[in-house]
N, C-alpha and C positions, 0 to 999 in steps of 0.2 A: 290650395289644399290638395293631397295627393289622395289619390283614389283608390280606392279594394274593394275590385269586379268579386263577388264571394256569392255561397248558398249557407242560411243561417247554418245547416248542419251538415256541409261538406267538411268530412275532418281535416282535410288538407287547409282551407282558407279557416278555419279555426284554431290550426298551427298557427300559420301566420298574424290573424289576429291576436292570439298568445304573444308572440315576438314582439309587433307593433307597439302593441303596451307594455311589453318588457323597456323596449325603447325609447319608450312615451311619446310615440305617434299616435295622433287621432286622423285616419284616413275620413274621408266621406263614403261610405258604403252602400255600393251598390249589388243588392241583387240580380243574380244571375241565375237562370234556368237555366243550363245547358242543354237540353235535350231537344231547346229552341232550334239551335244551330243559328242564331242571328247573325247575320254577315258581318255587323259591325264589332264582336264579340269573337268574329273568329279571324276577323285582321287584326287584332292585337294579340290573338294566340289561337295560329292554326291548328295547335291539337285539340280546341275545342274546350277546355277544361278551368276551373276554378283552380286557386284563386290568381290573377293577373292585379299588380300594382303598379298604379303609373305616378310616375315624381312626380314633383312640381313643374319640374322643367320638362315630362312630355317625356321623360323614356320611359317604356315598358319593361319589367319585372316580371315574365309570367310562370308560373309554377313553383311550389311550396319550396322546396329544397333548393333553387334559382333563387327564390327573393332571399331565404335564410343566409346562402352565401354572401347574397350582395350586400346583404346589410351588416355581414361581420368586417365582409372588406372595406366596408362605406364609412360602418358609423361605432363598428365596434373596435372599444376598447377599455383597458381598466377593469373595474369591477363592471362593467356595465357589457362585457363582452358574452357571448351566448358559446364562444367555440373555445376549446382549451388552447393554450399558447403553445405547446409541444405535438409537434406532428405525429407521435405515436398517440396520443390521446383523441385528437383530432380523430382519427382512424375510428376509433373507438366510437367518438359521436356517429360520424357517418354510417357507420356499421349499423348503430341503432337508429339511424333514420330510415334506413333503406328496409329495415327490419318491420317497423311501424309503418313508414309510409306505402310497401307496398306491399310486403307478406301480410299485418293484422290487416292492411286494407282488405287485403284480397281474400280471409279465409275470413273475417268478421265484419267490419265498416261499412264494408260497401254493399254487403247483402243485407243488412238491416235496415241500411237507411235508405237504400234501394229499392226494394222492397216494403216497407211500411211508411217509408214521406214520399219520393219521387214519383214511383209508378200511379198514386191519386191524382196527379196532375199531368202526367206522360198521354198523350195520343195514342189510343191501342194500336194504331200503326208504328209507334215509337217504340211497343214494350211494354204500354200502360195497361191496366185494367188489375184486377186479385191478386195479392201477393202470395207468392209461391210458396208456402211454409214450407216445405223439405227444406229449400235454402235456406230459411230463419231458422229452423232448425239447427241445419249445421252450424252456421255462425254460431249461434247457443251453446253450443257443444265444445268449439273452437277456444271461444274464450278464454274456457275454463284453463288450459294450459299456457296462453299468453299470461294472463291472472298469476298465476304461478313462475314464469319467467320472469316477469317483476317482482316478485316477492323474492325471491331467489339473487337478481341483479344488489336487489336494495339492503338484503341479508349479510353484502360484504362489500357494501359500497355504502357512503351518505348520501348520492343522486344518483341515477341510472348510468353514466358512465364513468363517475369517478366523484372526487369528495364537492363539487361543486353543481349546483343546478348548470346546465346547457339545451341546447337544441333538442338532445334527446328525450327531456325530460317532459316539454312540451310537445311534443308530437305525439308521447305517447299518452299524455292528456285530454291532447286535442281529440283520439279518435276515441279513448276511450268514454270523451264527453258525450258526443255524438252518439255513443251507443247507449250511455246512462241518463239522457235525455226521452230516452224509448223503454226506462225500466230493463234493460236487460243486462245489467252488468252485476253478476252472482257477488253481490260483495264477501258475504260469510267467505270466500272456497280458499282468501288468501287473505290475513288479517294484516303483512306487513303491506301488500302494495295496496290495500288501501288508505292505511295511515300516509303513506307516499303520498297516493291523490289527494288527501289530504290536505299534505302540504301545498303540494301545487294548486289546490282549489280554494287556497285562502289568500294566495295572492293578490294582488290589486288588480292583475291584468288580466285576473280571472272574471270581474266582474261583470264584464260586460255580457259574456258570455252565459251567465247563470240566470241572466237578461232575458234571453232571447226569447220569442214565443213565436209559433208560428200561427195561423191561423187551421182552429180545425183540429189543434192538437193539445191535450194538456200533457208538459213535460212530470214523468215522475215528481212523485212524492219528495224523496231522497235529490232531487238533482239538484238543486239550489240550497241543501243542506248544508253549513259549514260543520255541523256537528251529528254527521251520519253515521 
């Protein structure tokens, strides 16, 4: 069985889990701290980070946009492929994963989940102890115009980068889960990209995810809503 090193609400390894079940992989999943630094965790990916997939046969896959590749060039194709056939398109996905995976990471994701899951479990020599609100704050604030980029994308497209679901579509689910998992995703501020999420949250390979619980937290009201 192959395996996916992940943190229930790291959005990166929630992309991936998106994909997985896109491609009807059921990995064995194993949680991962990062903030551990576990030596055995950071020989199969020295920069440290979620999520790393190992095949069955023992190679390592590590990091979100790496595994996506590997699995268009592995296992994709037909309808069942995540990336467009036409390299200008392609462009277009990549564009909008680079956009989610590390712009929305960087101005929203990562200080919320950061800040209100990690740092309760972080070593206050790690970073751990009170979450900083000015930073949640700003994420808060950030949103609002991501929120709006989607709704905008989806206003003349049928998926985020063109008339079919792909990579982009999940990533930008993935982090926005993660953040509506913590109640902070303004649904009112953009009525189309939430009919979007919509659709992507009624998927099948959604479910798992709407699953999740961590210990110590209840996920929003709205998170596990098909009909929010």
């Amino acid at each position: 069985m192959p395996i996916l090193y992940h943190h229930p609400l790291c959005p990166h390894s929630r992309f991936v889990r998106l994909l997985l079940g896109e491609f009807g992989v059921e990995p064995e999943l194993i949680e991962e701290k990062i903030f551990e630094r576990r030596e055995e965790f950071l020989l199969l990916n020295p920069a440290g980070q979620t999520p790393v997939f190992i095949e069955d046969s023992g190679a390592v896959v590590p990091g979100a946009t790496t595994i996506a590749e590997y699995f268009d060039e592995v296992y994709g194709q037909g309808d069942h492929r995540l990336m467009p056939d036409e390299p200008y398109e392609r462009v277009e996905v990549r564009r909008l994963l680079d956009w989610f995976h590390h712009k929305f990471f960087a101005e929203v994701s990562q200080w919320l989940v950061t800040e209100k899951i990690y740092k309760r479990f972080m070593p206050r020599v790690a970073g751990g102890g009170a979450p900083d609100m000015e930073l949640i704050r700003a994420a808060r604030t950030n949103i609002w115009y991501h929120l709006r980029y989607i709704g905008y994308l989806i206003g003349h497209r049928n998926w985020l980068a063109g008339n079919r679901m792909t990579y982009a579509d999940l990533a930008a689910a993935a982090h926005l889960s993660s953040v509506d998992f913590l109640g902070d995703v303004p649904w009112d501020e953009d009525e189309t990209a939430k009919h979007w999420y919509a659709r992507v949250k009624s998927r099948p390979a959604f479910r798992a995810l709407l699953a999740d619980r961590l210990p110590g937290f209840v996920p929003a009201e709205v998170y596990a809503d098909l009909d929010f």
